[in-house]
C-alpha positions as CSV (number, residue, x, y, z in Angstrom):
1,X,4.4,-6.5,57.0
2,X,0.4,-7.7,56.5
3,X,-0.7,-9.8,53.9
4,X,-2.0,-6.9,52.2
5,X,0.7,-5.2,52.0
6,X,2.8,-7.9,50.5
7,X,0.2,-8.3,48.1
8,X,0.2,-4.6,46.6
9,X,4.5,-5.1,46.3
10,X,3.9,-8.9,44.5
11,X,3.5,-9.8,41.1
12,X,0.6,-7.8,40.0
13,X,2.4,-4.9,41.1
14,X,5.1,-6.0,38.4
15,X,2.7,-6.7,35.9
16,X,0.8,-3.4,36.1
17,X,4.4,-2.4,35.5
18,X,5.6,-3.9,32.7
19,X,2.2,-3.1,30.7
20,X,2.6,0.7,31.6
21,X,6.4,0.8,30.5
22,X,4.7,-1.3,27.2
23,X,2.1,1.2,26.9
24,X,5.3,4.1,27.2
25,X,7.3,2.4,24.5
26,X,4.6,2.0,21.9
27,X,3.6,5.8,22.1
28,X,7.8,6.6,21.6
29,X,7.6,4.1,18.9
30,X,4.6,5.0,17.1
31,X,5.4,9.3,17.3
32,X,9.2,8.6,16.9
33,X,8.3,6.4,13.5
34,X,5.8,9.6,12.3
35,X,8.6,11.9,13.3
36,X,10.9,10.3,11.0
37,X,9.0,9.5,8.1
38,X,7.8,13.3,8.0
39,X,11.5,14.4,7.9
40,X,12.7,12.2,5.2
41,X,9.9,13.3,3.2
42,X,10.8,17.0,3.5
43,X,14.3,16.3,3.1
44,X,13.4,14.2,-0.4
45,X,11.0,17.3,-1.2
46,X,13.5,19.6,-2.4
47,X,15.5,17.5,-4.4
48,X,12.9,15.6,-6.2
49,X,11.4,19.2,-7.4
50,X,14.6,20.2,-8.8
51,X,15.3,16.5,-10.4
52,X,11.8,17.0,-12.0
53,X,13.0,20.2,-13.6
54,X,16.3,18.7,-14.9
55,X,15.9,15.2,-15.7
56,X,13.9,13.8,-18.8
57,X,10.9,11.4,-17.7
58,X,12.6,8.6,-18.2
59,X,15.4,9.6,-16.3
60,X,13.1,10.8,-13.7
61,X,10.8,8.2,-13.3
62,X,13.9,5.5,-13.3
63,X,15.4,7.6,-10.6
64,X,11.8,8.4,-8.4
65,X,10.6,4.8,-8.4
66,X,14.3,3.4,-7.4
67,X,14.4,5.9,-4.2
68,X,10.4,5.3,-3.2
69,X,11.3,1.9,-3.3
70,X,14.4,1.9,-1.0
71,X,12.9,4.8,1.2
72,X,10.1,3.1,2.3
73,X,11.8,-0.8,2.3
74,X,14.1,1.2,4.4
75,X,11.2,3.1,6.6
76,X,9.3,-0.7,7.1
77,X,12.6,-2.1,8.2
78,X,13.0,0.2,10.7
79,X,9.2,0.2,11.8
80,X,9.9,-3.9,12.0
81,X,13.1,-2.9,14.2
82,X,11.2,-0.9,16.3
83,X,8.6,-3.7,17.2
84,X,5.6,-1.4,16.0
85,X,5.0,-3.6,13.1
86,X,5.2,-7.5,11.4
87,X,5.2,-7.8,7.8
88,X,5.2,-10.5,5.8
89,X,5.7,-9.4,2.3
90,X,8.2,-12.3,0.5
91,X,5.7,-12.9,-2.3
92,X,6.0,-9.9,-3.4
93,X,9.8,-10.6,-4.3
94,X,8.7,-13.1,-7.0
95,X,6.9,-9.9,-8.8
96,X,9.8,-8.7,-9.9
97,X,11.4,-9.1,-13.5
98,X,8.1,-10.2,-14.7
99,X,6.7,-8.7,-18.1
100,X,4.2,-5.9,-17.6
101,X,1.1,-6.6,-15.7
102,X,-1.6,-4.9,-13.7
103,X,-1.1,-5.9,-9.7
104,X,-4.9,-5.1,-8.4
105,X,-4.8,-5.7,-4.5
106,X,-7.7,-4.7,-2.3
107,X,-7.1,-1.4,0.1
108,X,-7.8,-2.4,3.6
109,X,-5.7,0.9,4.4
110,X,-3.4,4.3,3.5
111,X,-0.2,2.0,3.4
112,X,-1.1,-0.3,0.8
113,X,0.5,1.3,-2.2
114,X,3.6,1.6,-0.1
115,X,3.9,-2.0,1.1
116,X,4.0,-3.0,-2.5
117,X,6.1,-0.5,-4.2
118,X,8.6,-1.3,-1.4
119,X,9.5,-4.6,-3.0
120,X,8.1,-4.5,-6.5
121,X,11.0,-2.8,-8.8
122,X,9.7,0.3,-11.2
123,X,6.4,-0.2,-9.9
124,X,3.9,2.4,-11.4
125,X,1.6,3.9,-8.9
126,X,-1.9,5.2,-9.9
127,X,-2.7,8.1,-7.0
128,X,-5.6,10.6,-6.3
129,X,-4.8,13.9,-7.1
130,X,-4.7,15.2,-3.2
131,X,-1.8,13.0,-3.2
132,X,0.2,15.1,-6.2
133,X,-1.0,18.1,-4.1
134,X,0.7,16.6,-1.0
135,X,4.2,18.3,0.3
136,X,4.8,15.3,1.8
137,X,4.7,12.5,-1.3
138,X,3.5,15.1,-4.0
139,X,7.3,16.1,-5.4
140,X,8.4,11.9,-5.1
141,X,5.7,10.8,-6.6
142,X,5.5,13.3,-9.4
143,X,9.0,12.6,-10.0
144,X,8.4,9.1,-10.4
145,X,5.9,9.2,-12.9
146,X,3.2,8.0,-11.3
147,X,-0.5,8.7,-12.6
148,X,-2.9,11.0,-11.5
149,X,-6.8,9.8,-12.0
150,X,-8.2,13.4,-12.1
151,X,-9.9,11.9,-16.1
152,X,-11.3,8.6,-17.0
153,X,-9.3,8.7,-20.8
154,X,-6.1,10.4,-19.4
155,X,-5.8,7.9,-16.9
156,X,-6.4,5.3,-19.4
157,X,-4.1,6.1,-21.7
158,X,-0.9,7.1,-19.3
159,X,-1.4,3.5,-17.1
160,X,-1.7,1.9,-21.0
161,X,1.5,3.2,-21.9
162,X,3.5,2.4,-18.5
163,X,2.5,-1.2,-19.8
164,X,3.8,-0.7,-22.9
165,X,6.9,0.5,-21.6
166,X,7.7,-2.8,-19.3
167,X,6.1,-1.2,-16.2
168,X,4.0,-3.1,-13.8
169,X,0.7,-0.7,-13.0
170,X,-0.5,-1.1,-9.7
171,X,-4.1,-0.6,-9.2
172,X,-6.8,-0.7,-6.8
173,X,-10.0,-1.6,-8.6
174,X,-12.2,-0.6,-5.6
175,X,-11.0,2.8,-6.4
176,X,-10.6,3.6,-3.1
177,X,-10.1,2.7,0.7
178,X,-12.4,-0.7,1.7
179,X,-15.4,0.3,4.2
180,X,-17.5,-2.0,6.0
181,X,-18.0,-4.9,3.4
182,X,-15.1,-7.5,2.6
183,X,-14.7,-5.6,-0.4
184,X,-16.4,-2.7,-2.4
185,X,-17.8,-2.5,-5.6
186,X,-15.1,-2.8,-8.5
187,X,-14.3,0.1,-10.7
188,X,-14.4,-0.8,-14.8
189,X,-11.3,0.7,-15.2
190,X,-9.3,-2.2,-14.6
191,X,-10.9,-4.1,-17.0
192,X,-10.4,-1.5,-20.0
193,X,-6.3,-1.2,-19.2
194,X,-6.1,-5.2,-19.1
195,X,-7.9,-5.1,-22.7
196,X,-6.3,-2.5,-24.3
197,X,-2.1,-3.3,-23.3
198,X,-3.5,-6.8,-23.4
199,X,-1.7,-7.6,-19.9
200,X,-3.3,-9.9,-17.2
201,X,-4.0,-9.0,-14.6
202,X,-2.6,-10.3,-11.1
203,X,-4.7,-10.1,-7.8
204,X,-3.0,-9.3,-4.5
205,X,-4.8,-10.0,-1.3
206,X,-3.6,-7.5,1.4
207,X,-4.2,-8.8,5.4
208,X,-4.0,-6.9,8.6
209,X,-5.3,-7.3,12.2
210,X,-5.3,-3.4,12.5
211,X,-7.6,-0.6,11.3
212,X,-4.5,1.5,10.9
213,X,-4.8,4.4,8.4
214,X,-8.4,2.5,7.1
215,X,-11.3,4.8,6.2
216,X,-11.6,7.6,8.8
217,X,-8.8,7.1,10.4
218,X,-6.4,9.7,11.5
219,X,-3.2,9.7,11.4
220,X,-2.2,10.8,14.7
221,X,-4.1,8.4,16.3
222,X,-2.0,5.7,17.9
223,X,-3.2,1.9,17.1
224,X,-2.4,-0.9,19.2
225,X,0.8,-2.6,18.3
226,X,2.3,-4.3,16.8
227,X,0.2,-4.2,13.5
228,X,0.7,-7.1,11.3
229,X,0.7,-7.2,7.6
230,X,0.9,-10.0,5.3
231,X,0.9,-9.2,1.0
232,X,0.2,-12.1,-0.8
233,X,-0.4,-13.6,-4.8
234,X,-4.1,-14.5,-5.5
235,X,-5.3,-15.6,-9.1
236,X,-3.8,-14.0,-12.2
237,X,-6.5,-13.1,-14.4
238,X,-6.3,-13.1,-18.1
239,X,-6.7,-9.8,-19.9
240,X,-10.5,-9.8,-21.4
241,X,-11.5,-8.9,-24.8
242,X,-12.5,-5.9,-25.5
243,X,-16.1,-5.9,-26.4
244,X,-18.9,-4.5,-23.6
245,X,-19.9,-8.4,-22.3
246,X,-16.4,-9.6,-22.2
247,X,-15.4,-6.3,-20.2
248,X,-18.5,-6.8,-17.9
249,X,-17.9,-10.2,-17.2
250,X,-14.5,-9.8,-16.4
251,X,-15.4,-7.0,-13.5
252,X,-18.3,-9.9,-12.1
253,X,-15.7,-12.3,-11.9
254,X,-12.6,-10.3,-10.0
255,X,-15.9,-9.1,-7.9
256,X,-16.5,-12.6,-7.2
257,X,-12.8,-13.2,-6.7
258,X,-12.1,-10.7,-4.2
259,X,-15.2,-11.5,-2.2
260,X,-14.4,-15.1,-1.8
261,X,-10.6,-14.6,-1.2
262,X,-11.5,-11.8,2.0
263,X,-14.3,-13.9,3.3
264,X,-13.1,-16.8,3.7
265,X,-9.6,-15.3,5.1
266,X,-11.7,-13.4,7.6
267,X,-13.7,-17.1,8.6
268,X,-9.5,-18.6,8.6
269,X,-8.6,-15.7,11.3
């Protein structure tokens, strides 16, 4: 056998190998995991429309935010099982039992809510409406109470009186998915919840080394993996007063917060 030939059967040959049967698994992974999280959503869909009929809020909401929280601690477990992702999300566990407060992470993607709500107990979710409208997470998260920011004042008063009630309120300030910049401009919502329940406010600094699910993203379009995601506690901010410059001043400064945080994480990496 020629020297060539020995070279085409040696270890590049075994290499080339290995990263195609790689390449194989990740697509089985990654469709396998979107296969499965689209069936336990239909198969929650029925039963969370009918509980929503039946049960009083309260009832509701105990019993929606108990099974979104082990659903999808569940769904990551087996994503971490399957080698499609890495998460570090311990931090998190020291949220829980703690009075109401406002957790305000940044939203580097679609998955964010659903990383925290996953290990934060009764965890009150503030969604777009599209998301009530889904089939998919519409009846759960209906059913669990969360709130819907179709107003400025409805929103306002519903996320002041989950406070009230004991809940934490989680909350992206941005308002929506992070583009381009390290973080986007701050929404003064935030500002006028934390004043009103008079709750601080406590800052979560989401990482990832993937675009996953970011802005434009699809979701049938298969990232490299594994995807990494790490949750953890930044500063806990004081609720502000409730006059204009107090309110205004308290947006500059979580502006300035986030900013620094992302920056100099992205310089770290």
């Amino acid at each position: 056998m020629s020297d060539a030939h020995r070279k085409i059967g040696g270890p590049h040959a075994k290499l080339s190998l290995a990263g195609v049967l790689e390449s194989a698994w990740q697509g089985v992974a990654f469709y396998f995991a979107l296969a499965v999280l689209a069936l336990v959503c239909l198969a929650w869909f029925p039963f969370a429309s009918i509980l929503r009929r039946v049960l009083s809020p309260d009832a509701g909401r105990r019993i929606g935010r108990a099974v979104v929280q082990r659903v999808w601690h569940g769904y990551f477990a087996l994503l971490r099982a399957l080698g499609a992702c890495r998460f570090d999300l311990s931090e998190l566990d020291t949220l829980a039992g703690q009075p109401p407060m406002i957790l305000a992470p940044n939203h580097p993607c679609l998955l964010d809510a659903l990383l925290i709500a996953s290990r934060v107990p009764d965890t009150c979710c503030v969604m777009k409406g599209d998301v009530a409208g889904n089939v998919f997470l519409g009846p759960g998260a209906l059913l669990a109470g969360y709130i819907v920011n179709d107003t400025s004042v409805g929103l306002i008063r519903a996320a002041v009186g989950e406070l009230h009630r004991g809940s934490p309120l989680l909350l992206f300030p941005e308002g929506t998915r992070t583009g381009n910049s390290s973080v986007n401009p701050l929404k003064g919502g935030i500002a006028l919840i934390a004043a009103r329940a008079q709750v601080p406010v406590q800052t979560l600094i989401i990482e990832t080394d993937s675009a996953f699910l970011g802005k434009g993203w699809q979701i049938f379009r298969k990232p490299a993996l594994p995807i990494t995601y790490r949750v953890t506690l930044g500063r806990r901010f004081a609720p502000p007063g409730r006059d204009h410059a107090a309110l205004q001043a308290f947006i500059a400064e979580l502006q300035r917060f986030y900013a620094g945080e992302l920056d100099a994480h992205r310089t770290r990496d």
